[in-house]
C-alpha positions, 0 to 999 in steps of 0.5 A: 461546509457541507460541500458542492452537489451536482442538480441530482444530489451527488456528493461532490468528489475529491481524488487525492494523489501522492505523486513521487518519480511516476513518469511513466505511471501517473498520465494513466493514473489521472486520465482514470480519474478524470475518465469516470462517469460520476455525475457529482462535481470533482477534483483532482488534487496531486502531492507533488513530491520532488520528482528527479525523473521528469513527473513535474513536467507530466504534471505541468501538462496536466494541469494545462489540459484540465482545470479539476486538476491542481498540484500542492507541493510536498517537500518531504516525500512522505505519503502520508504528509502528502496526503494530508496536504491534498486533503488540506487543499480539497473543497469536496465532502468525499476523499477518494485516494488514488495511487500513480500506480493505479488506474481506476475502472469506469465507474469506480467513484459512482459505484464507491460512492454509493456504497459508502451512502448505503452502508453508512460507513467512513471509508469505502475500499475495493479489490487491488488486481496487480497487473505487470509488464512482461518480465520481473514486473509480471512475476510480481505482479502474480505473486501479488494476486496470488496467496502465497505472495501476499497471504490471502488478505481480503483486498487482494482476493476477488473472492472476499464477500462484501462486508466489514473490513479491517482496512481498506484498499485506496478508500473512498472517505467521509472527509468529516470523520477523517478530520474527526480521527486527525487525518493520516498518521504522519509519523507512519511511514507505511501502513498508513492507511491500515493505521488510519483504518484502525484510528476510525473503527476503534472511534466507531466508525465502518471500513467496508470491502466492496469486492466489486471494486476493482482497481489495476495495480502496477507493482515494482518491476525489478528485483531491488526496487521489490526487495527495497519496498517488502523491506520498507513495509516490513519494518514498518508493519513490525513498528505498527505492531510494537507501537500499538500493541494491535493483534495480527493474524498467523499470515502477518507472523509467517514471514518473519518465523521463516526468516528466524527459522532459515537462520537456525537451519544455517545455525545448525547445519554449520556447527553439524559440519564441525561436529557441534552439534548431531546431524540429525538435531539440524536435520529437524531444525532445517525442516521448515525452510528446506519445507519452503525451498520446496514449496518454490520448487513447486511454483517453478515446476506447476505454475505454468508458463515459460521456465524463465517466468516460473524461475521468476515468480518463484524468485519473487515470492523469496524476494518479498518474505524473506524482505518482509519478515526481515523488515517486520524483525527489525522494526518490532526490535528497534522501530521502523526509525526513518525507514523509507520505501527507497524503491521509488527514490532515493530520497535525501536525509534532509527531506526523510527526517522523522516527524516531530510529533509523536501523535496523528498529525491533522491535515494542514490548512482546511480540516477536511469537511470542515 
């Protein structure tokens, strides 16, 4: 099925939203979608996890204010069985993803969309801009548009040039190569959109980085929530990197050669206190973490602002490598295993079990574009 088009020839659209304890994000998430200015028809289809924190009434209320919007259920929590399941249910040639953290600006889905027919290419992605609350959520969210939180990669640059891209932020798909690659990966349980990324390139397809594309994104607001989720995507970047053997650049590597390196300093520096060892020998393996402590010392000291703010965004940037290359550690030894973003849930055992298929899993019910 090629799929509906408007009188002018635009491709018809359908956004894709795993939703999972978003109450206080989601309305503003789908009333971004619902706002844009696309001329081509559109779809809202939203992968209702089991919300505990009111989300389904949102969701509810939703639904009875717009009929673009529908709800399928997703019983496992898992983002990427959820997404398969919204793009199962989806009756549009075009699969724009959207986050409950997200909101979209005006014009995002014409833009994407042309982008995505200009270059030809399978996924179409932009620039995340993390915004924040005052406070923890604040601090986060610098850390994020900064590169010393998130390493300079290109969807967090608004510098980055248009181009091709390794993955890409969101996405706005070609729901035929999607189903031609499998769909998500619903063994993946983070990092699911770099892999899909990875599945359409190596089948020869073009992700493209439009950096015009800029998407508001509210990160976590406390400082569990954030260690819970740089742990979880850690672990899972390290099962990525064991299970496909793939390469990663120096930025992928510096969070967890500073975790090793920060346990060697400690290491050292307690057999020098009993006499095991010379103190000048854990004096230079004590030098790149003791090189890092004073790089937030830095932050907190040139970053302007209030104190408390400079203190916390020198706390965040901690929080997430030290989270992010112990996760990355763990899963390159053992797997990621049933490792779960708990930030968000706590989700049960019974709905966090693995997968049991050991390959990319198809969306079920209609393959997209089919």
């Amino acid at each position: 099925m090629a799929g509906a088009v408007d009188a002018e020839g635009s491709p018809g659209v359908s956004y894709v939203v795993p939703v999972l304890n978003e109450v206080h994000y989601v309305e503003r998430a789908i009333a971004s979608v619902l706002e844009q200015d696309y001329p081509g028809p559109s779809e809202v289809i939203l992968a209702a996890g089991p919300s505990t924190d009111g989300t389904d009434q949102v969701l509810a209320a939703l639904i009875a204010r717009d009929p673009r919007v529908r709800v399928v259920a997703n019983p496992r929590a898992h983002i990427a069985t959820g997404l398969n399941l919204a793009i199962g249910a989806t009756r549009h040639p075009i699969i724009v993803r959207v986050d409950a953290h997200t909101a979209l600006p005006p014009g995002y889905t014409r833009r994407a969309v042309a982008t995505l027919q200009q270059t030809g290419a399978a996924n179409v992605g932009g620039i995340m801009v993390a915004v924040g609350r005052p406070g923890v959520q604040a601090a986060v969210a610098w850390a994020y548009n900064s590169r010393l939180g998130l390493g300079g990669g290109a969807y967090h640059s608004e510098e980055a040039p248009a181009g091709k891209a390794e993955s890409a932020y969101l996405g706005v798909m070609r729901a035929a190569m999607l189903a031609e690659v499998g769909g998500f990966d619903e063994t993946v349980g983070r990092g699911e959109d770099w892999d899909l990324n990875r599945r359409l390139r190596a089948a020869g397809h073009l992700v493209w980085l439009d950096p015009a594309l800029r998407v508001d994104y509210w990160p976590r607001a406390s400082w569990q929530a954030l260690a819970r989720q740089f742990w979880a995507t850690g672990r899972w970047r390290g099962e990525l990197v064991r299970r496909w053997h793939v390469r990663n650049g120096p930025r992928f590597f510096a969070p967890p050669a500073l975790v090793v390196a920060t346990a060697a300093a400690a290491l050292a520096l307690g057999l020098a206190a009993v006499g095991g060892l010379p103190t000048e020998v854990a004096a230079v393996v004590a030098a790149a973490p003791a090189a890092y402590a004073l790089l937030l010392v830095g932050v907190i000291v040139a970053v302007p602002g209030r104190w408390a703010d400079r203190l916390r965004r020198s706390g965040v940037l901690a929080v997430m490598h030290y989270a992010w290359g112990a996760g990355f550690l763990a899963g390159l030894v053992r797997g990621a295993r049933d490792a779960v973003d708990s930030s968000r849930a706590q989700v049960s055992r019974t709905t966090r079990g693995r997968p049991s298929a050991a390959r990319p899993a198809r969306p079920r019910g209609r393959r997209p574009g089919a």
